[in-house]
N, C-alpha and C positions, 0 to 999 in steps of 0.2 A: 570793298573796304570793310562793310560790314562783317563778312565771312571771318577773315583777315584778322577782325578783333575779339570775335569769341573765339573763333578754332572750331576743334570739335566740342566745345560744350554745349553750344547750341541745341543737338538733339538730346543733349543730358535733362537741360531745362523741360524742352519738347516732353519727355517718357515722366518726369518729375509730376508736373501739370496732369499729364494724363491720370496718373498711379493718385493724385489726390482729388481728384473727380471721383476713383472706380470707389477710394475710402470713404468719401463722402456720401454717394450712394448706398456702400454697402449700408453706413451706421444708420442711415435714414429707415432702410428696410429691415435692418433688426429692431429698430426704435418700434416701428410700424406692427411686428410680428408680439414683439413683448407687450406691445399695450393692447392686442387684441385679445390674445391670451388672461390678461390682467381683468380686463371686462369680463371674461365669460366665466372668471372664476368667482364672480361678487353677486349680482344679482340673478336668477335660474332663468335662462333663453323662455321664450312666450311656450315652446314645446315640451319644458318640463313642466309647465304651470297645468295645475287640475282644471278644468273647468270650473269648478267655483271660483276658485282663485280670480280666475279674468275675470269672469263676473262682479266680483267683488271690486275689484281694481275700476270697471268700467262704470259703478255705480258710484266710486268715490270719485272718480272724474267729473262724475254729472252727467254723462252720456247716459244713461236712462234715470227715469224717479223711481219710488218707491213702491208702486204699484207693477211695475215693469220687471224689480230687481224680486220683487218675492215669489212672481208667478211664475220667472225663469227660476229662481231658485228651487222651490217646488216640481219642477220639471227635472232637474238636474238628480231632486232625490228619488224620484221614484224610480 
């Protein structure tokens, strides 16, 4: 009876369902790819940063004191 009452629409629905899963997907992993792209274009990856630079960053964090950050500095310049 069921058959009967759609016909052949029933695989229309079937392929329909499908085809808005694969859109779904797709938009998520363009969504995905444009905001990775969007990060690497704001702040410079840890690989283009100078060695001072981290340094620097890693003293403003408070991971070493003052004593620690001049004599790696000092090191850095010679």
């Amino acid at each position: 009876m069921h058959d009967m009452m759609y016909g052949g629409e029933h695989w229309v629905m079937w392929w329909l369902a499908w085809g808005a899963v694969l859109v779904l997907v797709g938009l998520v992993l363009l969504l995905a790819v444009r905001s990775t792209r969007t990060e690497s274009k704001g702040e410079p990856s840890q690989s283009d940063k100078s060695p001072l630079d981290i340094l620097k960053e890693r003293y403003a964090r408070g991971e070493i004191d003052d004593a620690e950050f001049e004599e790696k500095r000092k090191r850095l310049q010679d």
